[in-house]
VOLUMNU-441015 format. One record per residue: x negated, y, z of N, C-alpha, C, CB in turn. Coordinates in steps of 0.02 Angstrom, whole numbers, padded with zeros to 5 digits, always signed. Each point is the difference from the previous one (the first is absolute). Glycine has a CB too. Layout:
<recs>
XYZXYZXYZXYZ/...
</recs>
This chain:
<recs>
-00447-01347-01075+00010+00031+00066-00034+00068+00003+00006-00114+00053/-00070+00132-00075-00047+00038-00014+00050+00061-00028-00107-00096-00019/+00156+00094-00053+00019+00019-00031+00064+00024+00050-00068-00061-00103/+00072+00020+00132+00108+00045+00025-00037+00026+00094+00159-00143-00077/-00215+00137+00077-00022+00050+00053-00033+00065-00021-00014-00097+00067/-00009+00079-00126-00017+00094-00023+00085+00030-00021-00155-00019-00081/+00210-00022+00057+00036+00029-00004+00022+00035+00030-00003-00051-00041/+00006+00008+00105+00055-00004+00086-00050+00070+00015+00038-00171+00068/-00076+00197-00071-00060+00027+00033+00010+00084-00047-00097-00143+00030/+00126+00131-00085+00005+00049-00059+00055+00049+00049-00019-00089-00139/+00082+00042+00136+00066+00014+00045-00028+00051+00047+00060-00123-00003/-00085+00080+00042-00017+00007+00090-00030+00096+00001-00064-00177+00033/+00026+00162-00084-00057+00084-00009+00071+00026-00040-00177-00027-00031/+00201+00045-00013+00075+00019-00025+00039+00024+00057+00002-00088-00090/+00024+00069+00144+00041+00003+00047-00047+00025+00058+00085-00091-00049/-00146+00055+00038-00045+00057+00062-00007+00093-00023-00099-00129+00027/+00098+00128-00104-00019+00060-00031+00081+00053+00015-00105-00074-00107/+00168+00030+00100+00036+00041-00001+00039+00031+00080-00002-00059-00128/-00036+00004+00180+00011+00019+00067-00048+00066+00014+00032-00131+00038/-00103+00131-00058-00042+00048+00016+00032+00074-00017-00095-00088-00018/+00133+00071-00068+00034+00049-00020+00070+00036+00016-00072-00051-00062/+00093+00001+00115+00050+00015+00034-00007+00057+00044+00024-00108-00015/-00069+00123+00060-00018+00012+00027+00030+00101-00007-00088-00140+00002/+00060+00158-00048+00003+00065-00020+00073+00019-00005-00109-00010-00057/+00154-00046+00024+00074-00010-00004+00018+00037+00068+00009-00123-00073/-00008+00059+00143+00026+00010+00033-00012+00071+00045+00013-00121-00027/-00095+00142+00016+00001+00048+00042+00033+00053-00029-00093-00038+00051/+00112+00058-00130+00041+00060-00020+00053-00013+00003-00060+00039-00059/+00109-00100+00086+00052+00007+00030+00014+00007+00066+00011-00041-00082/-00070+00044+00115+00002+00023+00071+00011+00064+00019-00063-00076+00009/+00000+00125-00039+00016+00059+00009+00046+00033-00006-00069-00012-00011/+00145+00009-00011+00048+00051-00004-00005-00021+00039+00058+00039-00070/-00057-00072+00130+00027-00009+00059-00028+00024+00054+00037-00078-00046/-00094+00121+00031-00015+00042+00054-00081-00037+00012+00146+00031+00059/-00134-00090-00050-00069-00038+00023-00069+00033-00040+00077-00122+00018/-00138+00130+00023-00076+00036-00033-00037-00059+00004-00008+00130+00042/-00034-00097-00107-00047-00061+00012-00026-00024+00055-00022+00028-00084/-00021-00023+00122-00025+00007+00081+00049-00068+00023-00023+00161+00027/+00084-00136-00004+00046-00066+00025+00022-00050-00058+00053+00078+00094/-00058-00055-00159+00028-00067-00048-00059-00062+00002+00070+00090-00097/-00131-00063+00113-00054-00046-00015-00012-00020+00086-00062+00061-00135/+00081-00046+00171-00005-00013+00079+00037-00056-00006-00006+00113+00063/+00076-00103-00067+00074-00056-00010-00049-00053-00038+00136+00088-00025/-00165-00085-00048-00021-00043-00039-00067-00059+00027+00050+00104-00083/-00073-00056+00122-00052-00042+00029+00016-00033+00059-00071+00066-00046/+00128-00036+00077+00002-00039+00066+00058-00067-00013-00032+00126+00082/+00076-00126-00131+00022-00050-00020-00041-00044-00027+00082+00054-00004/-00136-00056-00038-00033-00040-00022-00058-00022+00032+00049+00038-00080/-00055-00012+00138-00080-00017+00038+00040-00059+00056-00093+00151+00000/+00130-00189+00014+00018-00054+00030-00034-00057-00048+00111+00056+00058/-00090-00057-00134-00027-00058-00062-00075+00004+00028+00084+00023-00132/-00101+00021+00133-00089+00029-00013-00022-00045+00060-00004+00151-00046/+00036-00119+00110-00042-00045+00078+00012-00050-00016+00012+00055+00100/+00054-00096-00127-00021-00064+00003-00045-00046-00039+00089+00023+00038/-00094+00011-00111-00048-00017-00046-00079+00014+00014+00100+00019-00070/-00107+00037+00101-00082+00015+00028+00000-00041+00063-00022+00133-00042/+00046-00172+00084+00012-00035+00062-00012-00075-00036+00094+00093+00076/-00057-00100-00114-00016-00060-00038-00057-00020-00045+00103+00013+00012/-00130+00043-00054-00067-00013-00025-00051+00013+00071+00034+00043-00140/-00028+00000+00176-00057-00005+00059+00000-00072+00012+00015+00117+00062/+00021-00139-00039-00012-00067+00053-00035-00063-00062+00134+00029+00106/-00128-00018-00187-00039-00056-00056-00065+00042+00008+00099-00051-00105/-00104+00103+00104-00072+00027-00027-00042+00010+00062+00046+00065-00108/-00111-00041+00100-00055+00000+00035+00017+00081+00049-00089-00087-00106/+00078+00113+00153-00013+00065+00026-00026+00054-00057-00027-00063+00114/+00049+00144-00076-00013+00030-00032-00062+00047+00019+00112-00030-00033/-00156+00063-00004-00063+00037+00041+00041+00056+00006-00123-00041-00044/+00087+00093+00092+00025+00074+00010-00023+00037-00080-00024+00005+00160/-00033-00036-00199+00003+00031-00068+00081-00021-00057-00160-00013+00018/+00202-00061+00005+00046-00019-00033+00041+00070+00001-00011-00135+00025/+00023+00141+00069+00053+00026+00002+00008+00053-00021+00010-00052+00064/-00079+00084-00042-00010+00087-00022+00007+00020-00061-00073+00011+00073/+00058-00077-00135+00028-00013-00094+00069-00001+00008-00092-00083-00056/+00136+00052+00086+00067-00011-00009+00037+00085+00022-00013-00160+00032/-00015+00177+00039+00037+00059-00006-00025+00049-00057+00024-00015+00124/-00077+00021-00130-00011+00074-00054+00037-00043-00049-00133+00080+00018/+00141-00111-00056+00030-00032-00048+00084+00020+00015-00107-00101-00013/+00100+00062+00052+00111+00015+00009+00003+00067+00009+00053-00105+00076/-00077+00139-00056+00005+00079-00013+00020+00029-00059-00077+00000+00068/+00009-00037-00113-00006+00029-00069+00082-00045-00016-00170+00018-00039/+00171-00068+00019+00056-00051-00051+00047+00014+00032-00051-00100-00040/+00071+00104+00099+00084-00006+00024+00018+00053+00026+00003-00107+00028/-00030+00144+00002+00020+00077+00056-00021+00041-00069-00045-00017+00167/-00005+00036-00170-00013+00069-00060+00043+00003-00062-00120-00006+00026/+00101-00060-00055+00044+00014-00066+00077-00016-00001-00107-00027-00057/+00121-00010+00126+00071+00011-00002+00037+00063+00029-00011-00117+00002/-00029+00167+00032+00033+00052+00008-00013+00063-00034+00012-00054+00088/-00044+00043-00139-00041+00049-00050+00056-00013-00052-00146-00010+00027/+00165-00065-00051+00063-00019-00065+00054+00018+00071-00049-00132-00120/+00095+00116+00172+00030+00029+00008+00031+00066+00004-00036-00083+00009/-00025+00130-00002+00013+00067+00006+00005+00022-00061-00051+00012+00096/+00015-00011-00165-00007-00016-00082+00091-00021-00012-00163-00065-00009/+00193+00014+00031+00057+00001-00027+00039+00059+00021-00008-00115-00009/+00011+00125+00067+00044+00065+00000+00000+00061-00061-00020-00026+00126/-00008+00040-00169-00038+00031-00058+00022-00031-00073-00104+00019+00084/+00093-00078-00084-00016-00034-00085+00064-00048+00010-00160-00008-00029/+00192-00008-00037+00026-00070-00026-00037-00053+00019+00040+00046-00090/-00019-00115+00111-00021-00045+00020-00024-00030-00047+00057+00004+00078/-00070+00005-00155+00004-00008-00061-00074+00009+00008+00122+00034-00054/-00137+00040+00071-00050+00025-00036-00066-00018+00071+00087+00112-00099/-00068-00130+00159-00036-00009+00065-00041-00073-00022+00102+00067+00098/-00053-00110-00136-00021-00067+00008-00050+00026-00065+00114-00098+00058/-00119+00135-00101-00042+00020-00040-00063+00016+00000+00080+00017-00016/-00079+00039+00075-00039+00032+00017-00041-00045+00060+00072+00107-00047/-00032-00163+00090-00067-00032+00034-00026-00056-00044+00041+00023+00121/-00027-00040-00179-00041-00046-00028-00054+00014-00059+00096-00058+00039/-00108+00106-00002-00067+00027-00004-00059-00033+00018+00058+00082+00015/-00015-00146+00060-00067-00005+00032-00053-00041-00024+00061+00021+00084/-00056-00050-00132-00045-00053-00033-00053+00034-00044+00095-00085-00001/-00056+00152-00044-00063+00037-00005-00045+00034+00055+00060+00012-00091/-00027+00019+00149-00038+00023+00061-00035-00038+00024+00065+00057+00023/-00043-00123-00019-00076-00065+00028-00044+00000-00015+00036-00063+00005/-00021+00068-00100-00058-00008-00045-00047+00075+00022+00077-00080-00114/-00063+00141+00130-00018+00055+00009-00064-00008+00057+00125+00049-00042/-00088-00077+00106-00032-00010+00057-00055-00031-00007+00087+00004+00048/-00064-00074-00084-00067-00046-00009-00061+00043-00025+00072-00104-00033/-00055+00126-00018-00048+00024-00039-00038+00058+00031+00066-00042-00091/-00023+00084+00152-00041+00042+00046-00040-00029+00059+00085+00075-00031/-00048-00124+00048-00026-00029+00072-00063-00055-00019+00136+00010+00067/-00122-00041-00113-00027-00054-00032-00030-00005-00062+00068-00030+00058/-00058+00070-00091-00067+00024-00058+00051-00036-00055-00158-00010+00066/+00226-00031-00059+00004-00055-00058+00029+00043-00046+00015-00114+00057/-00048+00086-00128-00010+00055-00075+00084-00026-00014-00166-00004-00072/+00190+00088+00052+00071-00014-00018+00016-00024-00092+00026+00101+00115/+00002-00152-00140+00000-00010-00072+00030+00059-00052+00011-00121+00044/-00028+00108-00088+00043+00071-00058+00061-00032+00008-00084+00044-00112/+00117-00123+00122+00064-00006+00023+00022+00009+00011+00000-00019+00003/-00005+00019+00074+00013+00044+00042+00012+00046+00014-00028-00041+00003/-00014+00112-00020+00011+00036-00039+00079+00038-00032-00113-00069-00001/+00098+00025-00047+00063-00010-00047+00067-00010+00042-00078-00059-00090/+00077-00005+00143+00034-00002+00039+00025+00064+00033-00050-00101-00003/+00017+00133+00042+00011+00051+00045+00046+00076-00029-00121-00061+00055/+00077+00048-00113+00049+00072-00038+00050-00008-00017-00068+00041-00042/+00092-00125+00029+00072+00003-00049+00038+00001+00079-00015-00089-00150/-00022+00048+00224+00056+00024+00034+00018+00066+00024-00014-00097+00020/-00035+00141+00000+00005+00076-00016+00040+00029-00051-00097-00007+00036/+00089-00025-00092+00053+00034-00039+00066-00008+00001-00075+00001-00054/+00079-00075+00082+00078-00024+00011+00026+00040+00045-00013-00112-00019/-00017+00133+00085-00005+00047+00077+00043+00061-00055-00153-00031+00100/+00109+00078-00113-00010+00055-00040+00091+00004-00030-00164-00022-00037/+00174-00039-00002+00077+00003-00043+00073-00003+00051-00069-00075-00110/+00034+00024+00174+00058-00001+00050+00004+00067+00036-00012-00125+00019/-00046+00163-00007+00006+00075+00041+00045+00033-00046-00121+00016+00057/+00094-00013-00133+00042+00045-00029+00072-00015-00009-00096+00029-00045/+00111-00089+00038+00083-00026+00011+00035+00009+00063-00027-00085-00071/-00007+00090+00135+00026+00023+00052-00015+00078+00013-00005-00120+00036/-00025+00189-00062-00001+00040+00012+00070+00010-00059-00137+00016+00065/+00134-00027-00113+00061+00018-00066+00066-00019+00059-00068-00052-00155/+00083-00009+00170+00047-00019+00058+00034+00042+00058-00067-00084-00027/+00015+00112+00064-00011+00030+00061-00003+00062-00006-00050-00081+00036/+00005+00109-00077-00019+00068+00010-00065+00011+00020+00105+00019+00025/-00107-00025+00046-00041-00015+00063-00062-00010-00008+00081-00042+00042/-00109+00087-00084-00094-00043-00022-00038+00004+00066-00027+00052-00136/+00026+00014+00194-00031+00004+00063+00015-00084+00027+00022+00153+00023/+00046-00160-00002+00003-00034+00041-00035-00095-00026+00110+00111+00047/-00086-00112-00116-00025-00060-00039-00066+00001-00002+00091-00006-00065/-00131+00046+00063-00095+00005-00001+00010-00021+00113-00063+00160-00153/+00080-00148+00165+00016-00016+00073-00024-00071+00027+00103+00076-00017/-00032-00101-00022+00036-00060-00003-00079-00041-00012+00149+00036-00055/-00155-00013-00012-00071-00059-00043-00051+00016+00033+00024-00005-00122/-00054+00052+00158-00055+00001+00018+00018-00052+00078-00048+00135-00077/+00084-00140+00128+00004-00039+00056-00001-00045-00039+00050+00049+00089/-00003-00097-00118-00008-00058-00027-00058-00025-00043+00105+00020+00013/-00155+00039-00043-00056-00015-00028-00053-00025+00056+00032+00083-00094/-00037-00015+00156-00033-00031+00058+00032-00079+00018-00022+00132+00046/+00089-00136-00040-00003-00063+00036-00030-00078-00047+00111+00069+00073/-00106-00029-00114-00026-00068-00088-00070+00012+00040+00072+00028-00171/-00123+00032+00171-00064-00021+00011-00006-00036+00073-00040+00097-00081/+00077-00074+00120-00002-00031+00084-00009-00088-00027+00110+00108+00088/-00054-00129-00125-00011-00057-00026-00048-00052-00031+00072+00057+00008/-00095+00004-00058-00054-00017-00031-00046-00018+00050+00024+00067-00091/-00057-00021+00144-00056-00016+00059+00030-00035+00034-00060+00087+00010/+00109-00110-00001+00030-00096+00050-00036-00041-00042+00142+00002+00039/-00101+00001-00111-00019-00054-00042-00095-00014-00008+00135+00035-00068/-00156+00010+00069-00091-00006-00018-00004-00003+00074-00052+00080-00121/+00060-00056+00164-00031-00046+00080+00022-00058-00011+00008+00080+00095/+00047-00101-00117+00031-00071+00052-00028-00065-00044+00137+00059+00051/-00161-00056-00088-00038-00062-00050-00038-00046+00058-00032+00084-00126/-00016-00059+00156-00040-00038+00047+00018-00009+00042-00063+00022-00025/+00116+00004+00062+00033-00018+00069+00030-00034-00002-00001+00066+00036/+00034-00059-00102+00059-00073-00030-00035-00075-00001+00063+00087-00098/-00098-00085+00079-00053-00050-00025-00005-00044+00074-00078+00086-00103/+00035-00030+00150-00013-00039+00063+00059-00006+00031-00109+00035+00016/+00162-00011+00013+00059+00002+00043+00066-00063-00033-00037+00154+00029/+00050-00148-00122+00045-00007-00025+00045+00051-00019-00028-00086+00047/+00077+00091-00093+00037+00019-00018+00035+00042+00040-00016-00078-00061/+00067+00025+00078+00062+00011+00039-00029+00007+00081+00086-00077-00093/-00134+00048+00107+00008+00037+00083-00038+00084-00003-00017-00145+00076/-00016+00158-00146-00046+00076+00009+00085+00066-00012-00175-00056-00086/+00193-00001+00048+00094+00022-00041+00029+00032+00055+00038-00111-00081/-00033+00066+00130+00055+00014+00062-00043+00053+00068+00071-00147-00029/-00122+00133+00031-00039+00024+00040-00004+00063-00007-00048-00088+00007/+00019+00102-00076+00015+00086-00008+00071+00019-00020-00119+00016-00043/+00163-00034+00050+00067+00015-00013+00016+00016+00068+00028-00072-00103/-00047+00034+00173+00011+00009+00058-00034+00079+00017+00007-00143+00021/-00073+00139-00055-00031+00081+00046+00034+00040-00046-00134-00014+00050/+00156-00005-00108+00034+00065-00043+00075+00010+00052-00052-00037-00157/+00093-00008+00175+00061+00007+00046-00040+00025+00076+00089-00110-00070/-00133+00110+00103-00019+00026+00051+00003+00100-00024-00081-00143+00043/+00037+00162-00105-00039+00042-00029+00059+00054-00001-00095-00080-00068/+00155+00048+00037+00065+00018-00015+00047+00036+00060-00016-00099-00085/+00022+00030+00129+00026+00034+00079-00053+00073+00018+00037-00148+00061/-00081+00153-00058-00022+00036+00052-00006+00087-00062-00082-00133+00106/+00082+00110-00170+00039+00060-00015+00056+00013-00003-00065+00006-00037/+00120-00068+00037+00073+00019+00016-00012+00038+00068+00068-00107-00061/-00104+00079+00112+00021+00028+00067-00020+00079+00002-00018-00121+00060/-00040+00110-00098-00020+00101+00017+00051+00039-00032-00136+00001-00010/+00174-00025-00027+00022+00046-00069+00089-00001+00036-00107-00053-00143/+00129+00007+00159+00071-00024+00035+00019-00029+00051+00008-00003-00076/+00043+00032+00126+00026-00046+00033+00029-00077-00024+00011+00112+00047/-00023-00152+00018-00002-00086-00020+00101+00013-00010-00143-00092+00105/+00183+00143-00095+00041-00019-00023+00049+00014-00084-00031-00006+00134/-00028+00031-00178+00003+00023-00046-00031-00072-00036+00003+00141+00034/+00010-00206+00003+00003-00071-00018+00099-00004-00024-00132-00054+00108/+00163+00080-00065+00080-00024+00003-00013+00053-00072+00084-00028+00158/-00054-00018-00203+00016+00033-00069+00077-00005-00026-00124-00030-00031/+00140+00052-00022+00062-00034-00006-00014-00064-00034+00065+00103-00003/+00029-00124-00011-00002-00099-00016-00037+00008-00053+00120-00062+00029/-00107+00100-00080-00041-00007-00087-00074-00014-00010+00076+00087-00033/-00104-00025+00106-00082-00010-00005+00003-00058+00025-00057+00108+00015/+00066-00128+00041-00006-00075+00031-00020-00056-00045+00087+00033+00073/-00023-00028-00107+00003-00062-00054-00045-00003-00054+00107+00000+00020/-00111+00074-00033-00052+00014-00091-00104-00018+00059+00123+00182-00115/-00110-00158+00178-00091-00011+00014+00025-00080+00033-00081+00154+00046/+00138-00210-00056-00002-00059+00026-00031-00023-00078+00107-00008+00114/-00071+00034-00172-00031-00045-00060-00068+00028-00014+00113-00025-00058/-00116+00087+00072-00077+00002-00019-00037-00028+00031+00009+00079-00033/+00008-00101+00089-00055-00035+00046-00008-00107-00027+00051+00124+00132/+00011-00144-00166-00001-00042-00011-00019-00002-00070+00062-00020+00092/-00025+00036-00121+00022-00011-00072-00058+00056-00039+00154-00033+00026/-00216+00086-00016-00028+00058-00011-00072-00029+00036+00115+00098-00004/-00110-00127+00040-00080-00003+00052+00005-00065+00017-00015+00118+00064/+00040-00183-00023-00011-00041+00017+00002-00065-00050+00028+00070+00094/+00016-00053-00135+00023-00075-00044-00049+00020-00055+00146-00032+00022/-00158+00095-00049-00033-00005-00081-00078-00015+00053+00084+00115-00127/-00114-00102+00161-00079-00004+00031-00006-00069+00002-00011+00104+00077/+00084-00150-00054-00025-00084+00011+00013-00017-00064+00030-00039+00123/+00024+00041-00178-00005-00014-00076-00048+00043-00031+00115-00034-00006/-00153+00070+00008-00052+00005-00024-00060-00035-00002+00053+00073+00014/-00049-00108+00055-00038-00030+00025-00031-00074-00019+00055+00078+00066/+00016-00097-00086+00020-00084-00034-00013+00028-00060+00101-00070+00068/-00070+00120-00099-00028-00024-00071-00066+00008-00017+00096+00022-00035/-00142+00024+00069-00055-00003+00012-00061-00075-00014+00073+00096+00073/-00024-00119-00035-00027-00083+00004+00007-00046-00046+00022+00009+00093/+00060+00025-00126+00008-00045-00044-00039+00018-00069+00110-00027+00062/-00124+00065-00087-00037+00038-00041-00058+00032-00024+00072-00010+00026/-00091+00038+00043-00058+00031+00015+00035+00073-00025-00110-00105-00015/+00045+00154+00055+00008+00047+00019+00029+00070-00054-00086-00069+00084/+00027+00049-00135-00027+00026-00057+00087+00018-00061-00157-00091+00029/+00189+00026-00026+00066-00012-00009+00068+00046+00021-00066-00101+00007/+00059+00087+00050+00045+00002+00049-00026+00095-00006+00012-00156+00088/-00065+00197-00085+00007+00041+00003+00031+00040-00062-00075-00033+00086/+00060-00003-00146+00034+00032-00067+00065-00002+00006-00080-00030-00072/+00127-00013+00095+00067-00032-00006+00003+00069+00047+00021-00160-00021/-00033+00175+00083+00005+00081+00034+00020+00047-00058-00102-00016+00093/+00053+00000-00151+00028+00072-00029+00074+00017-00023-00111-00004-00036/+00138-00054+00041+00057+00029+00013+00059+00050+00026-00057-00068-00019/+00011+00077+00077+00017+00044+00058+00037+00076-00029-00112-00061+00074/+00081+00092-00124+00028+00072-00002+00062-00004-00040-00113+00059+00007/+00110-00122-00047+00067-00017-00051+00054-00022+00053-00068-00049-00116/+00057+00026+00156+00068-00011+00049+00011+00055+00033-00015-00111+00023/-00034+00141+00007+00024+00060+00019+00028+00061-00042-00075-00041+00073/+00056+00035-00123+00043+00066-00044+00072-00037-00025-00126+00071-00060/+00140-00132+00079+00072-00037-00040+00026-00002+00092-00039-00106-00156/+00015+00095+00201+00047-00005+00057+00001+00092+00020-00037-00154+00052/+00012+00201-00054+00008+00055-00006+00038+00049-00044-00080-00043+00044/+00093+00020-00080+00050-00007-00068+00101-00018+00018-00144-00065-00068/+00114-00008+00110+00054-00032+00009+00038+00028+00066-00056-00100-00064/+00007+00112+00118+00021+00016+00062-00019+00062+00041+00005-00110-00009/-00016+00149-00032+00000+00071+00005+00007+00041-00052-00056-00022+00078/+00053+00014-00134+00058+00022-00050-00065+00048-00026+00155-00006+00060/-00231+00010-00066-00036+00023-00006-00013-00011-00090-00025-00006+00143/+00028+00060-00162+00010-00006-00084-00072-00045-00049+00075+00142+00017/-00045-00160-00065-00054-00015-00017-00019+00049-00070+00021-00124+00064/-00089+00106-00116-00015+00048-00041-00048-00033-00028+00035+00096+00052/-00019-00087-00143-00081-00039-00019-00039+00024+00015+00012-00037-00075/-00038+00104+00115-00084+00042+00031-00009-00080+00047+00017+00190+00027/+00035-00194+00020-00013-00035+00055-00017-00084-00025+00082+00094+00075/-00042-00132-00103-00011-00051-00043-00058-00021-00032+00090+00029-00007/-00133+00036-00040-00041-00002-00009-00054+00000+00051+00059+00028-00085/-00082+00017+00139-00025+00016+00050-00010-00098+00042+00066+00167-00005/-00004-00173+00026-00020-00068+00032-00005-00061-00059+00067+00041+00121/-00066-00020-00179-00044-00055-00033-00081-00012-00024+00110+00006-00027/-00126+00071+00035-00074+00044+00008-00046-00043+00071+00070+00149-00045/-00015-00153+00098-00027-00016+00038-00004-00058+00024+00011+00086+00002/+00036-00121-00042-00001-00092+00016-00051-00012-00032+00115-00043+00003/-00137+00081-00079-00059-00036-00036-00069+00010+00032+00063+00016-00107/-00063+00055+00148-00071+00023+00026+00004-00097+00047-00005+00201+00022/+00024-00203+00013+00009-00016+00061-00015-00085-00012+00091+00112+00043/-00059-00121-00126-00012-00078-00006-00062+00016-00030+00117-00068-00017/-00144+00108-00007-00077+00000-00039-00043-00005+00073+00020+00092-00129/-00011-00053+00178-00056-00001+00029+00021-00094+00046-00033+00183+00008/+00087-00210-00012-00006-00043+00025-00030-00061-00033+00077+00059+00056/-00085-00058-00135-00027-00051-00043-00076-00011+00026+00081+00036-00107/-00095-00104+00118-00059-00013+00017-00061+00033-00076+00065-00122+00094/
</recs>
């Protein structure tokens, strides 16, 4: 039984990895259509923050109250994880291949390691190390396969630097949220800051747009209905299970998957070329990424 739940659990992170990676898909088929980032991630959050109330409504009423120190962790947190770095990688795609975005934020596992070691003194390994440069170097081979592509080196140094910020925005969710997780749980700290990140979101949609620059056309509709399901709601709860089924440690390597689906569904559904620079590049960076994840 032990055995066909790490399997079931292998799957679960597989299909969570390639929803996360969806994600980038659908928003570069949005934009011909006129839609900006600002409203693609407005649409995205407000479809998906109905799952969230009911799931943070439902862990409130099992768990204990929250202090005004919980709450005041959850918002600076959802700031950092859901509002910052999702509108830092949205604005970043307008710029880069979706190829090279999913590249460039999986970075963040070396950036954790960065933080710790500033905030927290913890000594980084020569592994590590090792780790960090081969994914830099992988970074390094996808820029140059998309400037050869494009042309466009201004706008591609653009592109990578927002999406680099939104990798570190990440990075500082991920190193706050260890202890809040711990005391709160998972899934209700999950949904909770996903809610102030959808609050965080409106009230810069509102400064930036009229509420009727919501009426989009049918295409956006549909492409921010799957991102909201199929991009944000379904891979966060199968991540979740396989989590369990596996443990964490697991379930986060099987992630590395993530930039290989995205350069084969980018490939497939945006016709975005491929190149051994690039090939090489996201195999540079699957290895950084599983080294620094080896216990």
């Amino acid at each position: 039984m032990a055995a066909h739940d790490r399997q079931l659990g292998v799957w679960l992170a597989i299909i969570a990895s390639a929803g996360f990676s969806l994600k980038a898909i659908l928003a570069k088929l949005a934009y011909p259509h006129g839609v900006d980032p600002v409203t693609l991630v407005a649409l995205r959050m407000l479809l998906a923050a109905p799952v969230f109330v009911v799931v943070a409504w439902r862990e409130a009423a099992r768990g204990a109250a929250l202090s005004g120190r919980d709450w005041a962790t959850v918002a600076l947190l959802g700031l950092f994880g859901y509002y910052g770095a999702s509108m830092l990688d949205f604005y970043g795609l307008l710029y880069i291949s979706a190829g090279l975005e999913r590249l460039v934020l999986f970075t963040y596992p070396t950036l954790t390691l960065l933080i710790g070691w500033i905030a927290h003194g913890r000594r980084i390994a020569a592994r590590e190390i090792v780790a960090s440069l081969l994914c830099y170097g992988g970074i390094a081979l996808a820029v140059v396969h998309d400037i050869e592509v494009s042309g466009e080196a201004a706008a591609i140094a653009l592109g990578c630097g927002l999406v680099f910020a939104s990798s570190l925005s990440f990075a500082i969710y991920l190193t706050g949220a260890a202890e809040p997780i711990r005391r709160m749980g998972a899934t209700r700290f999950s949904a909770l800051a996903t809610l102030v990140s959808t609050v965080a979101v409106m009230l810069h949609f509102a400064a930036l747009r009229p509420l009727e620059a919501l009426a989009q056309p049918a295409p956006v509709l549909w492409l921010a209905v799957a991102m909201a399901l199929f991009a944000t709601v379904l891979p966060v709860f199968l991540q979740s299970v396989a989590i369990r089924r596996m443990g964490a440690q697991t379930a986060a390597l099987v992630g590395s998957t993530g930039p290989v689906i995205t350069v084969f569904l980018g490939w497939w559904m945006l016709d975005e070329p491929l190149s051994a620079l690039q090939l090489a590049g996201t195999a540079l960076v699957i290895a950084g990424v599983l080294a620094v994840g080896r216990k």
